[in-house]
N, C-alpha and C positions, 0 to 999 in steps of 0.2 A: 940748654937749661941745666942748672948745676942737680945736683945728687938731694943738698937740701929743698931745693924750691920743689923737685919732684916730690921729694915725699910731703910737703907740705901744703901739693896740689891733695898728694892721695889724702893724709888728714881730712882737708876741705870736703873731699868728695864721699867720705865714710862719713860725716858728721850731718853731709845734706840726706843720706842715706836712713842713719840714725831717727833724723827730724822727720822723716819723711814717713817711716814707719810709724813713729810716735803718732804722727798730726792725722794718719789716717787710722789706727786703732781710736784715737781717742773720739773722730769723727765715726766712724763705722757703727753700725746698727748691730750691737753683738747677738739680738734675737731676733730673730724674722720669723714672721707668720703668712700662711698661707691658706686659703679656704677653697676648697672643692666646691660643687653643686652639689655633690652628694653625701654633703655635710662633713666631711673630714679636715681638722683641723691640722696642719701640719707646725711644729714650733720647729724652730731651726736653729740652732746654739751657731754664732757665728765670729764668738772669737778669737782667731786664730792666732794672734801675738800670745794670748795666756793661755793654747790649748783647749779653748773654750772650758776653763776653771770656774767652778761655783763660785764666785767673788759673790762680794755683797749686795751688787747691781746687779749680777745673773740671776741668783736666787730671787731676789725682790722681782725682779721684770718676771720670772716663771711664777712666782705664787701668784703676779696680779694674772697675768694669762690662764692659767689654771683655775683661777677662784671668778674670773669671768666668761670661762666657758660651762663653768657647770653650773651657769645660770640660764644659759642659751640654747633653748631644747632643739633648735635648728644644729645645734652642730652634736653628731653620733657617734662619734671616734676622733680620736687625739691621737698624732703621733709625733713623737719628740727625735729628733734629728740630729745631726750635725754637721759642720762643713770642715773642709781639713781631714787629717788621717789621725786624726785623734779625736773620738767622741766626748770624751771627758775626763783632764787630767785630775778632777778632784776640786778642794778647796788652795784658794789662789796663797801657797805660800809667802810670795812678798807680799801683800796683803796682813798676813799673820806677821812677819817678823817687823813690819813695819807700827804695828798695833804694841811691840812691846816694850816703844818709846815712852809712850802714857804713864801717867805715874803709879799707875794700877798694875803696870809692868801686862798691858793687855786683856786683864782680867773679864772686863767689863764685855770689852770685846767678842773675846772668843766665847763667851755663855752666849749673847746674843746671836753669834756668826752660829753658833750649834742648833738652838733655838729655831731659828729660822730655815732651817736646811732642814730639821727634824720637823719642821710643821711644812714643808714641800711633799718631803714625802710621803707623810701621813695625807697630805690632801691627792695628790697623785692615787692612792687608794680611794678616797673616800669620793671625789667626784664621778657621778652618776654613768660618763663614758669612759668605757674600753682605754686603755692609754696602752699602745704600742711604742718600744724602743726600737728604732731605724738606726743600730749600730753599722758603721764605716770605718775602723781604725780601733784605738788604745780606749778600753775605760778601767780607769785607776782608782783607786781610793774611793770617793765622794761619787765620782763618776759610774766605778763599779755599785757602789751603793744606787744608782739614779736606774740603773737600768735592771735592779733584782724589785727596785720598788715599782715598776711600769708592770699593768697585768700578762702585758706579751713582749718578747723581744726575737728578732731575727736579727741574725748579726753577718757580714762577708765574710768567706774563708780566713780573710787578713788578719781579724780583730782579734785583740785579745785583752785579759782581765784579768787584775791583780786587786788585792787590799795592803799596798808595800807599807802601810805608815809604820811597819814593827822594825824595817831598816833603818827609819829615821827618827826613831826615840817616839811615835805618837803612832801608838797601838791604836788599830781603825777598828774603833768600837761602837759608833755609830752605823759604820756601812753593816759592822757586822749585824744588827739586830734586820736590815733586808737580808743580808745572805742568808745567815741563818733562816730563814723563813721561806728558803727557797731550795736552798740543798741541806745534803746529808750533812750530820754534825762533824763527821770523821774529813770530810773535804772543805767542809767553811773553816774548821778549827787549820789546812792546812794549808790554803791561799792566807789564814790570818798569821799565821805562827812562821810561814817561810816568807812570806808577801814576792812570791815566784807569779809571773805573769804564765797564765794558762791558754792556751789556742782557745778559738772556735767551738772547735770539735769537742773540747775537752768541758768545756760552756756548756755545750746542748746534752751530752752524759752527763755532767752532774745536774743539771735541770734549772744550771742559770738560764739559759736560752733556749725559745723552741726549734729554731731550727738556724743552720748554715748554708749560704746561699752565694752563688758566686758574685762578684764585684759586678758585674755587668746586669744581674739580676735582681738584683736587691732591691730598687726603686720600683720595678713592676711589681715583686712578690709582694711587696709591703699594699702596695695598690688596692690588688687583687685581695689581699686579706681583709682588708679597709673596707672594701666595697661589699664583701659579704656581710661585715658585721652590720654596716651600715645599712644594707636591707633589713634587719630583723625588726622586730618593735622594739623603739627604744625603751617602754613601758618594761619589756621582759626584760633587755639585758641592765636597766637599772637596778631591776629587783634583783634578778639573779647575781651584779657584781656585788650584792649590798650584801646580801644572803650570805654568799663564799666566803667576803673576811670575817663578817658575824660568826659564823659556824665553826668556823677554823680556829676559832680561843675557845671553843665549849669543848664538855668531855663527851662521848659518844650518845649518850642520855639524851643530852638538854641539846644536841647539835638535830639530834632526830625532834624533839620535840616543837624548835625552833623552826626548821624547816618544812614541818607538818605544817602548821600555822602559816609561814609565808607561800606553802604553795594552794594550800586552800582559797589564801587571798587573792594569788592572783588567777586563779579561774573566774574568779568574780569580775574579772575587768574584759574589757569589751576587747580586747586583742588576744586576751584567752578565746573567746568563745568564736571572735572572728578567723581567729588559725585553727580550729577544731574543726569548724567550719566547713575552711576552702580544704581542709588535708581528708575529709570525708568526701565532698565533693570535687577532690582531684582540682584544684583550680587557684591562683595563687592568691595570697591572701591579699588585703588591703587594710594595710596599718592603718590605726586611726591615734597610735602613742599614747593607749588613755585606758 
């Protein structure tokens, strides 16, 4: 076989290669859900061609998943995942540079692409369950933003977390309003201003993450966490996750005043008085979520 027809088998064979990726990202289910018996909802970020990137079909499939679990008092805990060694490269830059063909040079676009990403993670907060990050690999930009917006995150040795968009002309000024809100100003102001990916380790000291856990361990820790929150009354940890972001914009005053009132209220409710109950009479309680 001569020298051209070889390389024009290999062409053939990189092209069936090419296709073959395309036809199975564009087939592939980029978010998978899963549900326990004990009410924990797992979401799973599953595109691994984009790094599982916020694109516009990401976002959109997580706010519907989101906005119909905190309608669903069966399910007690959320945990947001992913597959691959990259948890979330962020928002899907061919996406963005393909938007500033438009004759708005993208305009239109990228308010909306913001818009939507900023009402994820405001809902991420604001639904009534616990949302745990099940970090495995790289969370970037959008990504780093996804996982200071969940109330818990455990992350493997491996992983680690930058906000680099100041490398690439698009200061990450959206992730930063989670970081900021998570760590110290003197360490958000320095993953924003060098956008240097930080370890693990470096995550759970500055108070991105609660804790590092090894590669092999990760999947039961998250479990095991899961399954504690998931016993509690969901009644309590609704009010109490409602309470923490309420309280957290007051000034010391109105945050005491505010919390006075919502704990008065919830002794009134019947999983106040039934865990006073059983922790008097030594005996475990029996949620009634009410």
């Amino acid at each position: 076989m001569s020298k051209n027809r070889i390389r024009e088998h290999a062409l053939d064979f990189k092209k069936k290669i090419a296709f073959n990726k395309f036809t199975m990202n564009k087939n592939a289910q980029i978010l998978i859900k899963e549900r326990s018996n004990n009410g924990v909802l797992r979401l799973i970020m599953n595109d691994l061609v984009s790094k599982n990137s916020l694109s516009e079909e990401m976002i959109n499939l997580l706010l519907d998943e989101f906005k119909s679990a905190s309608k669903d008092e069966s399910i007690k805990v959320i945990v947001l995942a992913a597959n691959g060694n990259v948890f979330s490269a962020g928002h899907n830059l061919k996406e963005i540079t393909a938007a500033r063909q438009s004759k708005d040079k993208g305009e239109k676009y990228f308010k909306n692409l913001f818009e939507l990403c900023s009402a994820l993670m405001q809902l991420i907060i604001s639904v009534p369950q616990p949302v745990i990050a099940e970090v495995n690999g790289i969370a970037t930009a959008a990504g780093c933003q996804l996982v200071a917006s969940c109330d818990l995150a455990i992350a493997t040795q491996e992983s680690k977390f930058a906000t680099p968009g100041v490398n690439i002309g698009l200061f990450c000024s959206t992730p930063m309003v989670a970081l900021s809100r998570n760590v110290g100003r003197k360490d958000a102001m320095q993953m924003l201003l060098t956008g240097d990916l930080i370890s693990a380790k470096k995550a759970k000291k500055i108070g991105l993450i609660n804790d590092v856990i090894g590669k092999n361990e990760l999947d039961e820790a998250v479990k095991d966490l899961s399954a504690k929150i998931a016993s509690k009354s969901s009644m309590t940890i609704k009010t109490g996750k409602k309470a923490f972001y309420v309280q957290a914009e007051m000034d010391l005053s109105k945050a005491y005043t505010y919390t006075s009132k919502v704990m008065a209220e919830n002794l009134l409710n019947e999983d106040a008085k039934e865990g006073i109950d059983a922790f008097i009479n030594k005996r475990s309680p029996d949620w009634k979520d009410e």
